[in-house]
VOTORVEX-297688 format. One line per field, with one value per residue: x, y, z of N, C-alpha, C in turn; residue number from 1. Coordinates in pm, whole numbers. Layout:
<rs>
n.px = c(X ...)
n.py = c(Y ...)
n.pz = c(Z ...)
ca.px = c(X ...)
ca.py = c(Y ...)
ca.pz = c(Z ...)
c.px = c(X ...)
c.py = c(Y ...)
c.pz = c(Z ...)
pos = c(NUM ...)
</rs>
This chain:
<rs>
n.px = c(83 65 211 24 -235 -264 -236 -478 -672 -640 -676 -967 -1060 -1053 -1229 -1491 -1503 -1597 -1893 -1916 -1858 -2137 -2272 -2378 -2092 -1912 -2102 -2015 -1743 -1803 -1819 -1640 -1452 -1530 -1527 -1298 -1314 -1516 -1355 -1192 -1348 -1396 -1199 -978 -655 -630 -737 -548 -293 -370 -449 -196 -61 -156 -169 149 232 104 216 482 469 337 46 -275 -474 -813 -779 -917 -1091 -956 -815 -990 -1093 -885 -795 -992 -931 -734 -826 -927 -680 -503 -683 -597 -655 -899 -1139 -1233 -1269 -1362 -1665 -1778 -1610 -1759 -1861 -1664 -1492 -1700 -1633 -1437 -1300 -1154 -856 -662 -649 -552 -291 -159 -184 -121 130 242 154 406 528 773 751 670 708 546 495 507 353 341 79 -255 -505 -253 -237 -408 -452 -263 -441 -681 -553 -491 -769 -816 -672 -381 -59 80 371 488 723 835 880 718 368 161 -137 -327 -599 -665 -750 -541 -339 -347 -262 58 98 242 417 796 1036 1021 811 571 647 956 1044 982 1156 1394 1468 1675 1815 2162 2415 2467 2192 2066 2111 2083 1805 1725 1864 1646 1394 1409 1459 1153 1048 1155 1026 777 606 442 551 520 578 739 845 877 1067 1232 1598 1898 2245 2338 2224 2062 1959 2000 1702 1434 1158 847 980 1200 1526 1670 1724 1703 1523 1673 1545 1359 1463 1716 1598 1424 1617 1723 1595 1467 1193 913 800 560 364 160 -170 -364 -600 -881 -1162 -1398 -1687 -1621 -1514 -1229 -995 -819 -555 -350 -123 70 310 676 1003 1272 1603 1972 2190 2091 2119 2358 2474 2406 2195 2036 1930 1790 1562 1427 1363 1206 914 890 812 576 441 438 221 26 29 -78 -291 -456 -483 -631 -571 -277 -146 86 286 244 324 571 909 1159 1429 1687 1605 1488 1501 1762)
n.py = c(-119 206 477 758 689 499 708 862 668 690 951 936 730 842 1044 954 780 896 872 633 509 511 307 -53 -218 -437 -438 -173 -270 -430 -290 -107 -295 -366 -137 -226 -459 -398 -237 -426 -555 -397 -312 -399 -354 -344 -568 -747 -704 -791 -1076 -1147 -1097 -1325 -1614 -1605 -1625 -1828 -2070 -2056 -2155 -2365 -2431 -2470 -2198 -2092 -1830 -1624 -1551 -1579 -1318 -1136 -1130 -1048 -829 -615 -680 -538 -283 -255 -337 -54 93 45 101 275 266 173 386 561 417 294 101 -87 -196 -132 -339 -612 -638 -817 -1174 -1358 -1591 -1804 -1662 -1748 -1818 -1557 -1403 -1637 -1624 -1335 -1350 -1459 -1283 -1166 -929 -995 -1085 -950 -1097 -1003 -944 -841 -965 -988 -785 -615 -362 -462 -641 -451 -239 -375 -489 -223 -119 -331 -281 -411 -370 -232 -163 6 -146 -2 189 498 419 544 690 595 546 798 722 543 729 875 709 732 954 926 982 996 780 547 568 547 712 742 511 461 404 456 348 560 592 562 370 414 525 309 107 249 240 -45 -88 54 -74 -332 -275 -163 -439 -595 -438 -565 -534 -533 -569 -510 -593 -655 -968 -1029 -826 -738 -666 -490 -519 -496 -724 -860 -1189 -1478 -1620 -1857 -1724 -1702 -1816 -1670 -1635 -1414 -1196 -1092 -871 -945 -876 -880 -1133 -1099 -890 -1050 -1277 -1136 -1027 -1237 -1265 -1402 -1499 -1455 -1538 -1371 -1344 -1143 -1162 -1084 -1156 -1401 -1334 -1013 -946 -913 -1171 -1281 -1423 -1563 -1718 -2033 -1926 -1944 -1967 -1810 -1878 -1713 -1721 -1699 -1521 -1538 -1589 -1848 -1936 -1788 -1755 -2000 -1917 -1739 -1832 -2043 -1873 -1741 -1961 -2016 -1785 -1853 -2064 -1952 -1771 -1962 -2083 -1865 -1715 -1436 -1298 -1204 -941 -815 -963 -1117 -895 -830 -765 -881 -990 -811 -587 -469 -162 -53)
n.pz = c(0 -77 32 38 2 246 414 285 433 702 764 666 860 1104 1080 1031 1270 1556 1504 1391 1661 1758 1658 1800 1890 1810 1561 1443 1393 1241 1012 958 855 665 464 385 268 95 -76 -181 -353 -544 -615 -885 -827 -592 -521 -676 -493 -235 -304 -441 -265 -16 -199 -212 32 168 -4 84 322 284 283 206 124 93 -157 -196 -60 173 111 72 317 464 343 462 765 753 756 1033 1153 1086 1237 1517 1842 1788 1790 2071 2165 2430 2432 2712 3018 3061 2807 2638 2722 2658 2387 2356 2347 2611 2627 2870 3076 3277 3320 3242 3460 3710 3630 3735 3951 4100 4194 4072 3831 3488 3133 2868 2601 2282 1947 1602 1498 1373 1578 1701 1886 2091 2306 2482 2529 2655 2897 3037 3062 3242 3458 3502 3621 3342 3134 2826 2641 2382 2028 2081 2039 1746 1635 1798 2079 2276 2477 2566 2502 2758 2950 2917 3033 3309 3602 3707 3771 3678 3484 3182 2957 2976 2883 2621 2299 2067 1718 1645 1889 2051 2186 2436 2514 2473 2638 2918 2863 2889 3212 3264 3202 3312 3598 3615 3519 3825 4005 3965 3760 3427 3103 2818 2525 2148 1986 1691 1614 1337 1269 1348 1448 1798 2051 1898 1665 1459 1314 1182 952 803 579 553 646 909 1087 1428 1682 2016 2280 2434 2549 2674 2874 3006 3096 3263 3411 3545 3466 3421 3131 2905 2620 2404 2202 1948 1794 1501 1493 1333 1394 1398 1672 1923 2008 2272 2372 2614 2645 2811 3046 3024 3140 3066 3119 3268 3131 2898 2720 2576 2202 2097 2236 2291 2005 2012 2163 2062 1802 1925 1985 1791 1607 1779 1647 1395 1367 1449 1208 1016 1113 1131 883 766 988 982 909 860 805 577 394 382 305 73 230 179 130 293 497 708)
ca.px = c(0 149 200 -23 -334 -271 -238 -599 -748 -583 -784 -1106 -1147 -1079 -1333 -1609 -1521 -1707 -2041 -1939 -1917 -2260 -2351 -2329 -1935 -1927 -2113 -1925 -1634 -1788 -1870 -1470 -1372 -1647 -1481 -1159 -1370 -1568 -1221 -1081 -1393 -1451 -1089 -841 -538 -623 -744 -431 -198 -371 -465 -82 65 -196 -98 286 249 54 336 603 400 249 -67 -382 -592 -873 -732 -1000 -1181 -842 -797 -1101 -1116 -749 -838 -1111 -874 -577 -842 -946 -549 -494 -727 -542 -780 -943 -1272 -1285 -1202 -1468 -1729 -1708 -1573 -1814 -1944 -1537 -1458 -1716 -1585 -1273 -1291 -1029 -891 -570 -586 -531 -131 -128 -243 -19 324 245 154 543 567 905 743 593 768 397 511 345 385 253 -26 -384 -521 -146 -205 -545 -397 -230 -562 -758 -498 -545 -904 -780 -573 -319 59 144 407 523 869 885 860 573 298 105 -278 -385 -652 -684 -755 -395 -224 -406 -198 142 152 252 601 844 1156 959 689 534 749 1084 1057 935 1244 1381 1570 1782 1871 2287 2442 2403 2050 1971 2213 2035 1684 1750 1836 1539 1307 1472 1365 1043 1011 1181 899 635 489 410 611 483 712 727 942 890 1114 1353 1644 2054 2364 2372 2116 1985 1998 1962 1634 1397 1041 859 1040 1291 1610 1688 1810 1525 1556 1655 1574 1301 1523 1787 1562 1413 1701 1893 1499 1421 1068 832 715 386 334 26 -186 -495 -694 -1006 -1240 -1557 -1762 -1562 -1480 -1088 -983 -673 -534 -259 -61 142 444 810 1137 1474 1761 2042 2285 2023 2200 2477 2392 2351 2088 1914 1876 1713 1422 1437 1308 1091 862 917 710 416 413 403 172 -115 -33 -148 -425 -542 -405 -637 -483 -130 -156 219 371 248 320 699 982 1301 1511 1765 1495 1462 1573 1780)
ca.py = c(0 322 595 798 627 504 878 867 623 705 1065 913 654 943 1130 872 693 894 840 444 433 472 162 -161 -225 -523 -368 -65 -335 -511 -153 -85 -419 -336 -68 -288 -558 -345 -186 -558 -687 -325 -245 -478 -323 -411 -759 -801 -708 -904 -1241 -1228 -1179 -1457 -1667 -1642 -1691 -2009 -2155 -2032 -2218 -2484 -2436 -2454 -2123 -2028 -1714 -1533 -1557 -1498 -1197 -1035 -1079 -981 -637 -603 -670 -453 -104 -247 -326 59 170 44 46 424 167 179 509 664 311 275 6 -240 -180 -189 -563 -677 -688 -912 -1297 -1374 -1706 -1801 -1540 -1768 -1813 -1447 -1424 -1682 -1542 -1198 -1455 -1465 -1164 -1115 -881 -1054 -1028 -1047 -1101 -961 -952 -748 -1033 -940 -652 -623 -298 -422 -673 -316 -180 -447 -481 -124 -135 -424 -230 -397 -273 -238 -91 -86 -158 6 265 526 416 625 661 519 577 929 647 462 824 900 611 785 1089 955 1056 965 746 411 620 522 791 702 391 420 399 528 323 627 569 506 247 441 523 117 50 309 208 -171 -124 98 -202 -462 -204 -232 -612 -617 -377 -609 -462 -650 -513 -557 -570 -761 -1024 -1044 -731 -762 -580 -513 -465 -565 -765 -957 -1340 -1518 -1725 -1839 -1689 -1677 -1873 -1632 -1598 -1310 -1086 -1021 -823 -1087 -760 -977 -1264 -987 -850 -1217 -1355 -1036 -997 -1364 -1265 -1509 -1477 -1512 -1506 -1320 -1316 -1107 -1174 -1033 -1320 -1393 -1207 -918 -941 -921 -1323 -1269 -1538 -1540 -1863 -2066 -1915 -2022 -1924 -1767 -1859 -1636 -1757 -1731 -1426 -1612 -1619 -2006 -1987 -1640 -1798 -2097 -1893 -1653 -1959 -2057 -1791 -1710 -2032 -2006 -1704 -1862 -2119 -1831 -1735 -2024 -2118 -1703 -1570 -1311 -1180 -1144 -787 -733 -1083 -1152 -780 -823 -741 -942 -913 -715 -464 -388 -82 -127)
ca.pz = c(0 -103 195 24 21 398 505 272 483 825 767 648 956 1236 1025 1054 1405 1641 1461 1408 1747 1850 1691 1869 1864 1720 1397 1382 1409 1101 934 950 812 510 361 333 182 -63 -222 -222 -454 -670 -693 -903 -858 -464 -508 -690 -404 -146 -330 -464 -84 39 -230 -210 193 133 -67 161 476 243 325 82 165 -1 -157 -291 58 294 34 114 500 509 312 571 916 725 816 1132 1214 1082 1338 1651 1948 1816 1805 2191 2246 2423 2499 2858 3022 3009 2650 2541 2732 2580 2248 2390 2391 2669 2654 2931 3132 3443 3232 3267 3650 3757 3624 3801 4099 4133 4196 3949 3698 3356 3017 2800 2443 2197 1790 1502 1394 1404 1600 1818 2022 2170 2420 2568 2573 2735 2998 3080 3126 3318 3573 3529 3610 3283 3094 2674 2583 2216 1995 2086 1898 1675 1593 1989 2181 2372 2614 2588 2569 2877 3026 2860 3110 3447 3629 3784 3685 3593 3413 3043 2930 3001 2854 2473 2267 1908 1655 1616 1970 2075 2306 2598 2537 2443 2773 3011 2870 2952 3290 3325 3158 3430 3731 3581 3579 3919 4097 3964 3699 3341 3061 2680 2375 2112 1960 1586 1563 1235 1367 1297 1515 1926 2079 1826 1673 1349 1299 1044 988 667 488 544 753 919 1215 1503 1810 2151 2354 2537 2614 2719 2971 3106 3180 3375 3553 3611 3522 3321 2971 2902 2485 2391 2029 1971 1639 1495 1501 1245 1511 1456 1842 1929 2073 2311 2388 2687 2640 2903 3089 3063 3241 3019 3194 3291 3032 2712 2625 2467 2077 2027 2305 2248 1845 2038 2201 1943 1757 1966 1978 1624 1545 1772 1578 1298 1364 1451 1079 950 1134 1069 760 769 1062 946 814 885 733 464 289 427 205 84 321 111 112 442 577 810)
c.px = c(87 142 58 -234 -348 -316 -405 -694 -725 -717 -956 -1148 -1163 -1191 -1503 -1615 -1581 -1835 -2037 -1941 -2014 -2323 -2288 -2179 -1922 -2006 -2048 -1741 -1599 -1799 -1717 -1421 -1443 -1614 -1353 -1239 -1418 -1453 -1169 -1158 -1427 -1258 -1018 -747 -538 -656 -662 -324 -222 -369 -309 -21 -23 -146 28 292 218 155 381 536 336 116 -198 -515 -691 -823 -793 -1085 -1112 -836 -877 -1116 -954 -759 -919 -1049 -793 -646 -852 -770 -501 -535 -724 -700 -862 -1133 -1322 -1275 -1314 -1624 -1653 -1676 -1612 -1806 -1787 -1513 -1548 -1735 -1465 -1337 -1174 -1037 -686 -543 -534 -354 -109 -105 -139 137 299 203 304 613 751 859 700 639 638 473 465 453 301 111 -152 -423 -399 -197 -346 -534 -368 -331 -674 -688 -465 -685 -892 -758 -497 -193 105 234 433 631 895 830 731 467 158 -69 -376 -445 -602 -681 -618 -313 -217 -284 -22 241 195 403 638 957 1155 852 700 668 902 1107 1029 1097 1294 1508 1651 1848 2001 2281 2447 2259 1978 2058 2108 1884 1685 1748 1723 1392 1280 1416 1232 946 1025 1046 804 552 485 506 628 517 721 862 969 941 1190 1484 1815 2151 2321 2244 1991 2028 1917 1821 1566 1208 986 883 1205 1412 1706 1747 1706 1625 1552 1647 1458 1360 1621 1742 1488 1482 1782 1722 1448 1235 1004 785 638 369 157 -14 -299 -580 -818 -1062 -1366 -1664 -1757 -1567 -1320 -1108 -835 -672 -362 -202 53 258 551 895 1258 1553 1831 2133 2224 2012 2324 2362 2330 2217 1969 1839 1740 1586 1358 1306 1158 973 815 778 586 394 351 286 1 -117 -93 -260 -493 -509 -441 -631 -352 -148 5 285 396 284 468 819 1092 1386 1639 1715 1432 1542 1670 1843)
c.py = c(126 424 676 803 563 571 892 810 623 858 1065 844 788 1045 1044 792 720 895 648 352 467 385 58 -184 -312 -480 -302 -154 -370 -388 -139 -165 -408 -267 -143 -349 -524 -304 -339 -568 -526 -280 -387 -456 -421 -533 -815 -839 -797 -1044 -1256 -1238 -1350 -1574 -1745 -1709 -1820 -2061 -2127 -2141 -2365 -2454 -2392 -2362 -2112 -1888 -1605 -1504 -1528 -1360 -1056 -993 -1030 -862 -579 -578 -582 -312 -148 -269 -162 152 164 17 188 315 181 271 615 589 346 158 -156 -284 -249 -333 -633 -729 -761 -1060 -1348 -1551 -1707 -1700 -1590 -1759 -1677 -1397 -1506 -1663 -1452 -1283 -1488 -1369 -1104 -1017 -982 -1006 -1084 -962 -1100 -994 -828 -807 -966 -795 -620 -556 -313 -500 -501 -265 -260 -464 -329 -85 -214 -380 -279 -340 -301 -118 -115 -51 -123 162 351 557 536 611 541 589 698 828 574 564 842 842 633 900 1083 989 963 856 542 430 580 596 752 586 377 434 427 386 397 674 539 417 301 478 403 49 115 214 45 -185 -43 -28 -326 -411 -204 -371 -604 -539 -446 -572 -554 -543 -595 -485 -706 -850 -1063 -962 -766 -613 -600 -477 -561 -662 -808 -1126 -1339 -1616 -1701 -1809 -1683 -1731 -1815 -1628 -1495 -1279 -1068 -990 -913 -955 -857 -1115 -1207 -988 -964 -1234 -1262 -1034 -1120 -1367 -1351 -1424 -1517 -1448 -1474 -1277 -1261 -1105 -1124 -1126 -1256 -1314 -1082 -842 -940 -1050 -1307 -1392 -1514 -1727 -1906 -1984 -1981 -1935 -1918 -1797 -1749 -1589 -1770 -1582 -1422 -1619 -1742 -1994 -1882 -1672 -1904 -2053 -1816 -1699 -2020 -1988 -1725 -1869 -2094 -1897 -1761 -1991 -2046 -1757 -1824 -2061 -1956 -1649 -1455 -1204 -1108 -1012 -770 -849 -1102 -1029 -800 -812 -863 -901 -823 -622 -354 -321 -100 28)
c.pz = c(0 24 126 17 184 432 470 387 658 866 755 784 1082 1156 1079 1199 1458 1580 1428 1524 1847 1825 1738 1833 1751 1541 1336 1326 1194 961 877 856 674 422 316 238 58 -144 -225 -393 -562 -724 -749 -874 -641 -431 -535 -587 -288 -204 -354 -328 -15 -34 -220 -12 240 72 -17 295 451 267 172 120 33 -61 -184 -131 153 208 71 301 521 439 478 708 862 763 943 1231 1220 1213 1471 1760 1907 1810 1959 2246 2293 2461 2637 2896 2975 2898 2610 2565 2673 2454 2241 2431 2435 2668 2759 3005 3288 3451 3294 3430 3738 3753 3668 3934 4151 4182 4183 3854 3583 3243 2929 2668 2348 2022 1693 1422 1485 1494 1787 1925 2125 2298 2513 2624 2691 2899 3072 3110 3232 3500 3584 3547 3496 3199 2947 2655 2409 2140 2061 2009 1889 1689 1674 1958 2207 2506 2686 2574 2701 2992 3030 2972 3222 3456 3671 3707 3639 3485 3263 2979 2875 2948 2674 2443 2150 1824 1616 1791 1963 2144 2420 2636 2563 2605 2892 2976 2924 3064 3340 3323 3298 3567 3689 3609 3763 4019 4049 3857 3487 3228 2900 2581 2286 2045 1818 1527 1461 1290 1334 1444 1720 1928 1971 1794 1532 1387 1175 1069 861 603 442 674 788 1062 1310 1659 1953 2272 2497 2586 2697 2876 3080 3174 3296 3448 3630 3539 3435 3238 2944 2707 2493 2241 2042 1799 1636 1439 1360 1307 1461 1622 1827 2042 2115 2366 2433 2682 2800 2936 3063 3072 3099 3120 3198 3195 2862 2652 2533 2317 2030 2103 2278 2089 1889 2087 2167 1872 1793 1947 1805 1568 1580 1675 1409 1247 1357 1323 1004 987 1100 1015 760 883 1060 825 790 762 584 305 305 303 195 194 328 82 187 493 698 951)
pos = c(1 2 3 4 5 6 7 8 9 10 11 12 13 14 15 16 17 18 19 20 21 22 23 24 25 26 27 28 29 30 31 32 33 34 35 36 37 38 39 40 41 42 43 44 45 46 47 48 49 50 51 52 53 54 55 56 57 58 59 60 61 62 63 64 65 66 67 68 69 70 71 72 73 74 75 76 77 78 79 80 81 82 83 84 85 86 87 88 89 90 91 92 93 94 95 96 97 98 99 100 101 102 103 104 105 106 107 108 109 110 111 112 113 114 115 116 117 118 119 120 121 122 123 124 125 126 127 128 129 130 131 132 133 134 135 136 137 138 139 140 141 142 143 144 145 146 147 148 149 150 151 152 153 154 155 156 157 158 159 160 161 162 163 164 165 166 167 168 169 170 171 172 173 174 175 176 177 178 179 180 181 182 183 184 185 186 187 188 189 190 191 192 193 194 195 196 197 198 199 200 201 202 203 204 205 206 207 208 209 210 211 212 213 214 215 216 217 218 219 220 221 222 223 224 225 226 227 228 229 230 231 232 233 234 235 236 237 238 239 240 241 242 243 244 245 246 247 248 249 250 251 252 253 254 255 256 257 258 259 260 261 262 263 264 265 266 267 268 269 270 271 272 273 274 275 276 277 278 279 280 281 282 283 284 285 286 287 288 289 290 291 292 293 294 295 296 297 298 299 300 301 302 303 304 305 306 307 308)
</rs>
C-alpha cells in the first residue's frame, strides 16, 4: 500500500469513528472491516496485491488457503489493524470488554503470581495494540517496551503521562537511539520487571547490530531483536506469549498462552537464536491457522529490502 493512500485512509477513519461508534461495537467493528472488503472486490489493482501476498504466503508455509476468501477478510482486518484500538475510544468500560474474547488469562495471573514482573510477548499479527488496551481497562501494572505508537486511543495516551523514573514515558524507545540510550533504557526495563509490573514488547522485531539473533520466519532468515530474552534472563521474570486476532464475530480473541522461564545464560547467541526460535514459530503457527490476521507478514519485504 502506497504511503499515500494510507495517510488517505488514516484521515477518512478518524473522520467517521465517532459516529461508528454509537452503533453496537461489534457492527461498527464489522462496518470498519467493510470498507476494506468493498475496495478488495470493486478495486483490481487491490485484489491483486492481497490475493498475490496470500498466495505467495501459502506456498512459503504450504498451506492450501482459499485465496479469494483470505484476500477479502485480510483487506477487511488490514483497516481495522490501521485503526489500533481508536474503536474503543470513548465506549465505557463495560461496553469496550465486551468486544474481547479472553482465553488463558489464568497463564497471565499466575506469572504476576510470582511476583518477578511478567515479560507479556506480543507480535505485530492481528489486532497487536489491543492486548495493551484491554490490559489497561484491566488495571493492570502495565508498561510498553517500544517505539511510541502512533494513531492510539486518547484512552492509551491517557496512560502515557505519568512521572516519575519508571513512568510510560521514560521507557518508549527510538531506533535512532545510541548504546548508551539502548544500555540506560535496559536497565530501566529490568527495574520495571523487578517492581512487579508486566512489561509488553514484542518479539517479531527484524532488527541489525547488538542484541539480536539469526532465525527463520517466513520462509525467510533473518536478524530479530533478543531484547526480550535480554531483559528475562537479567529480571528472572516469566514470559507469558500473547496473540490477539479479529475473530468472524468481529470481536478481538486474546489469547494469553502458558508461561516459561529464560535462563540467565540465554544471552549467549547459540541460546538467544534458540528462544528466538521458539517464539518465532508459535508465531508462525497463529499465521497459519489465521491468515487473515497477518496484516504485517504476509506484505513483508526481501530481506535485502529492508531498511535497516
Amino acid at each position: 500500500m502506497d504511503r499515500r493512500a494510507v495517510n488517505i485512509r488514516k484521515g477518512f477513519l478518524r473522520g467517521v469513528l465517532p459516529f461508528v461508534r454509537l452503533l453496537p461495537l461489534p457492527m461498527a467493528s464489522r462496518f470498519l472491516s467493510g470498507i476494506g472488503r468493498f475496495e478488495y472486490r470493486m478495486s483490481k489493482g487491490v485484489r491483486a496485491a492481497f490475493d498475490s501476498a496470500v498466495l505467495q504466503g501459502g506456498k512459503t508455509l504450504r498451506c492450501d488457503w482459499d485465496v479469494p476468501a483470505v484476500g477479502e477478510r485480510l483487506a477487511g482486518n488490514h483497516i481495522l489493524w490501521r485503526s489500533r484500538d481508536l474503536l474503543l475510544d470513548g465506549p465505557s468500560k463495560e461496553r469496550a470488554l465486551r468486544m474481547f474474547d479472553v482465553e488463558g488469562r489464568e497463564h497471565l495471573d499466575a506469572a504476576l503470581a510470582q511476583k518477578k514482573g511478567c515479560v507479556l510477548l506480543t507480535s505485530h499479527f492481528g489486532a497487536h495494540m489491543l492486548p495493551a488496551h484491554w490490559l489497561y481497562r484491566q488495571d493492570y501494572p502495565l508498561r510498553l517496551y517500544m517505539e511510541r505508537p502512533r494513531n492510539v486511543s486518547k484512552f492509551m495516551i491517557d496512560r502515557f503521562t505519568d512521572d516519575g523514573e519508571l513512568s510510560q514515558g521514560k521507557l518508549f524507545i527510538s531506533r535512532r537511539g545510541g548504546s548508551t540510550d539502548a544500555a540506560s533504557s535496559i536497565l530501566r526495563a529490568v527495574r520495571v520487571l523487578r517492581s512487579g509490573m508486566m512489561l509488553f514488547l514484542a518479539g517479531d522485531v527484524r532488527w541489525s547490530g547488538q542484541l539480536t539473533a539469526e532465525a527463520h520466519f517466513m520462509g525467510q532468515t533473518q536478524r530479530f531483536s533478543t531484547t526480550w530474552i535480554a531483559l528475562a534472563a537479567m529480571s528472572q521474570a516469566p514470559v507469558v506469549p500473547v496473540f490477539c486476532r479479529i475473530g468472524d464475530d468481529d470481536r478481538y480473541h486474546l489469547e494469553f498462552q502458558p508461561s516459561f522461564q529464560v535462563p540467565r545464560d540465554a544471552q549467549q547467541e547459540d541460546k538467544s537464536s534458540a528462544y528466538a526460535q521458539r517464539f518465532l514459530d508459535l508465531l508462525e503457527e497463529q499465521v497459519r491457522r489465521y491468515p487473515s490476521n497477518s496484516n504485517e507478514y504476509l506484505f513483508w519485504k526481501e530481506p535485502e529490502e529492508v531498511a535497516v
